[in-house]
Structure formats: structure tokens, C-alpha cells
N, C-alpha and C positions, 0 to 999 in steps of 0.2 A: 542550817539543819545538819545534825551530825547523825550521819547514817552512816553502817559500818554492818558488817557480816562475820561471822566465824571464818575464820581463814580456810579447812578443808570443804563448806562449803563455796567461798569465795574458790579454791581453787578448781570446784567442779563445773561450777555456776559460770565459771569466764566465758566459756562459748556465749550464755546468754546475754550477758554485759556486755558482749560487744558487738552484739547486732542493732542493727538501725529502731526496731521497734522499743527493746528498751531505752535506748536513746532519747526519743519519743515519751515514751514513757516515764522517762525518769524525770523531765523536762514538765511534762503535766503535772505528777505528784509534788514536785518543787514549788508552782506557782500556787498550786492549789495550797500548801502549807503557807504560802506567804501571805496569800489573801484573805483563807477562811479557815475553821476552825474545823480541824480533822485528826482524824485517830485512827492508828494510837498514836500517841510521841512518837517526834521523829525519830528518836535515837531506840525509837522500840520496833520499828517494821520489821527487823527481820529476825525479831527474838523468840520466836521457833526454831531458826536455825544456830541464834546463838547458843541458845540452853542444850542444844540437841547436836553436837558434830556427826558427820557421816556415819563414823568409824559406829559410833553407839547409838545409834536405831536400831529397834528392836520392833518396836509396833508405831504406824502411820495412821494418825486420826485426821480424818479431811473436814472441813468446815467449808462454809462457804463467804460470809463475810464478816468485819470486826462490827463488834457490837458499839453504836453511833451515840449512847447517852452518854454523859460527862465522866470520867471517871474509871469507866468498866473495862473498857480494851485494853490489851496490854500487849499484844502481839501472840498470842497464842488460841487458841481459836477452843470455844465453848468455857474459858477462866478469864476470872474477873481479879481484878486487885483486891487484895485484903479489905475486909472492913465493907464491901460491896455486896450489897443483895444481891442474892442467886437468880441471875435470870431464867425464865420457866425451864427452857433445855437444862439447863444446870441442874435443877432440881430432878431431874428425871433421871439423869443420870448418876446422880449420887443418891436415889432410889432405888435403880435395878442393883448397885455396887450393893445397897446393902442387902436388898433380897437375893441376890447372887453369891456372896461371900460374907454376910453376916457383917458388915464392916459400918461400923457408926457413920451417919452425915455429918462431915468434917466442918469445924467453925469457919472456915473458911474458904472460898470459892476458887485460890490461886493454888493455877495444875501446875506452878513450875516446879512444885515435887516429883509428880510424872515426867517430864521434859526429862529432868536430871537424872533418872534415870533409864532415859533411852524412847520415851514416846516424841515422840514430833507431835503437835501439835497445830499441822497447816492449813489457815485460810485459801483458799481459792482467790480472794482478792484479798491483797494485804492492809489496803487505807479505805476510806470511808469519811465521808463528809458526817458532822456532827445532825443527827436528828434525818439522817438523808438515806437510809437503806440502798443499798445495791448504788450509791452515786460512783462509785470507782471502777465499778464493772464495764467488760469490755474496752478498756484501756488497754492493757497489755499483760496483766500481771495473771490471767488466767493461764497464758501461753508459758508464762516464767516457771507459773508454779507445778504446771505438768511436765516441764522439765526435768524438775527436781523430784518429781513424783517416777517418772522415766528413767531416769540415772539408779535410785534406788531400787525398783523392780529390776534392772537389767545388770543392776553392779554386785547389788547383793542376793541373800537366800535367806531362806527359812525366817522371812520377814512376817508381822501378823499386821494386814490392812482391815481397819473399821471404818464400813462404806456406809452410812446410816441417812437414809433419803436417795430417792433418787438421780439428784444431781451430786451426789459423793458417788454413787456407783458409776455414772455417769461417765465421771471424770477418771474415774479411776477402769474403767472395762477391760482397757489394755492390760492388766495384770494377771501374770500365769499363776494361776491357781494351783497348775504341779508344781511350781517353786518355792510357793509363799500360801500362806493361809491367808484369805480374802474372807472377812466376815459381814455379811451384808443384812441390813433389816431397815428397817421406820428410820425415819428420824426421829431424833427425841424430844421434838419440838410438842406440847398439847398437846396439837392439832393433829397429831399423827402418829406418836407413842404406844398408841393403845394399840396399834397395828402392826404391832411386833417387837418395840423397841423394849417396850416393859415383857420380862421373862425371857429377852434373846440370849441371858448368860454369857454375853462377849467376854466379859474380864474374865470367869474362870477359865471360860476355853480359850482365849491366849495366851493364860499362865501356866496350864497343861502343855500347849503346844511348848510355848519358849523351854518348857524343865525338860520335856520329850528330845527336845534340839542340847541339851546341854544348857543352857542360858539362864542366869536369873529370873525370879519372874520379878512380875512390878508391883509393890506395895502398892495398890489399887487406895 
């Protein structure tokens, strides 16, 4: 299995790589690719971090697990592979983008346009059994991934967090809101959209905030 990491993350990330639980953990995700059929590719788990180095974070969107049908995960969390129907989250948010910013629904459902320009993109758990929801959870990788989540609230500023549900807020509570803009509502799953996620406006108020800091904003 070839797994590999962005090196300024890899060099952040070592503390966790060498503790016993990733150990653990890296030891499970391995058999479990040998024996059954999991995603995303193995050479794609930690392609939020690769698309995304430290240095160019800008705004952190948290997810919570890869999407488990054939084809859709790719290592970035609510984007599908080209050519891949929009899973309902998907549609919803390339809904508020356009009553938010006028911005047409993209032919496509791959965010690693956003990545490339500075969003993270992070699962909460980054593997997943095919057809098997939440099967990687509580392994280890929840611990890894608020790590990374912790490094960048305490490394950087004037960061924009979109915490949508409340296990993204959850996960993310520790984050100083005088440091960083934390933007919190629904998830934009269906089931739960209507309760804030449609009409929350996130993309233009991080793209206010990021111009307000000096910064790009993100072609949303």
C-alpha cells in the first residue's frame, strides 16, 4: 500500500506517527486494505493534506467520514471523483454557493480546486469499509485528526473553520474564536440543511473575512 503525506504536514504530524496508538492504528488500516475493500485508495488517505501544505490553509472544512460506495471517496471530505454523482451533502452545498454568490453548480463534484487553493478538506476518520458507514471510527484516526486540527488553531491566525453539524462543532470547540473565525450551522446533509445550512452564507463571509486579513479569497 503506498501511503505517503505532504512533507510540512509529515513534519508536523511526527509527534503523532510515533506514538503507540498510531502504531495500532496504522497496523489495522493495513490489514484491513489487505483483506477487504476500503476507501479511498491507499495512496489517497492523506490527500487533504497533500493538496493542502500547512503553510496554505486558509479555511478548515471538517467532515466526518469517506463516502463508502465504489468510486466517490478520494481523500477529501464532502468531493467526489469526477464524473461521480453529487452525493445529497454535495448538492447542498453547491446550492447555498449559488444562492450565496451567484456561482453556477459546477459539472463537477471534485473540491480539489478548493484544496489547491488553501481549504483543507478533513475527515474525522480518514478509511472506511466499502458499503460499511462509520466501520473505521474509533480506531485511532479521530485522535490523529484533532491533532492536526490543534496544530493549526494554535500555529496559525486569522484561519476560517466551517463546523456544520454538530459533531464538526464538536470536534472542533477547542478553537479560539478571537483568533480565527469559527463558522458554525446544520449540516448539509437533507436531513438537516433546512436548519440552517441553506441561507448560512459561509462562502461569502470567509471570503470577506480572508480580503479583511489581506489574503485571497477562494474561488468558491
Amino acid at each position: 500500500m503506498d501511503v505517503r503525506i505532504e512533507a510540512s504536514w509529515k513534519a508536523i504530524l511526527q509527534p503523532e506517527f510515533d506514538q503507540a496508538y498510531f502504531k495500532e492504528l496504522s497496523d489495522f488500516v493495513r490489514k484491513e486494505y489487505a483483506t477487504k475493500r476500503i476507501f479511498p485508495p491507499g495512496n489517497l488517505i492523506f490527500n487533504a493534506f497533500d493538496q493542502c501544505p500547512f503553510d496554505r490553509v486558509k479555511v478548515v472544512i471538517i467532515g466526518q467520514d469517506p463516502y463508502h460506495g465504489p468510486g466517490q471517496a478520494h481523500g477529501l471530505c464532502f468531493s467526489v471523483n469526477d464524473g461521480v454523482e453529487f452525493p445529497p451533502s454535495l448538492v447542498n452545498i453547491f446550492k447555498e454557493i449559488q444562492r450565496d454568490l451567484g456561482i453556477p453548480l459546477p459539472a463537477s463534484g471534485n473540491l480539489t480546486r478548493w484544496a489547491q487553493q488553501g481549504v483543507l478538506l478533513l475527515n474525522a476518520t480518514l478509511t472506511v469499509q466499502a458499503q460499511c458507514a462509520g466501520s473505521h471510527q474509533g480506531k485511532g484516526w479521530e485522535r490523529f485528526t484533532d491533532a492536526a486540527i490543534r496544530e493549526l488553531a494554535d500555529k496559525k491566525e486569522h484561519l476560517v473553520f466551517m463546523l456544520w453539524g454538530s459533531y464538526a462543532q464538536q470536534k472542533g470547540a477547542f478553537i479560539d474564536s478571537a483568533r480565527h473565525l469559527v463558522l458554525k450551522t446544520a449540516h448539509p446533509s437533507p436531513l438537516s440543511a433546512h436548519r440552517g445550512f441553506m441561507g448560512c452564507g459561509h462562502f461569502s463571509e470567509a471570503n470577506r473575512y480572508l480580503k479583511a486579513q489581506g489574503l485571497s479569497e477562494i474561488n468558491w
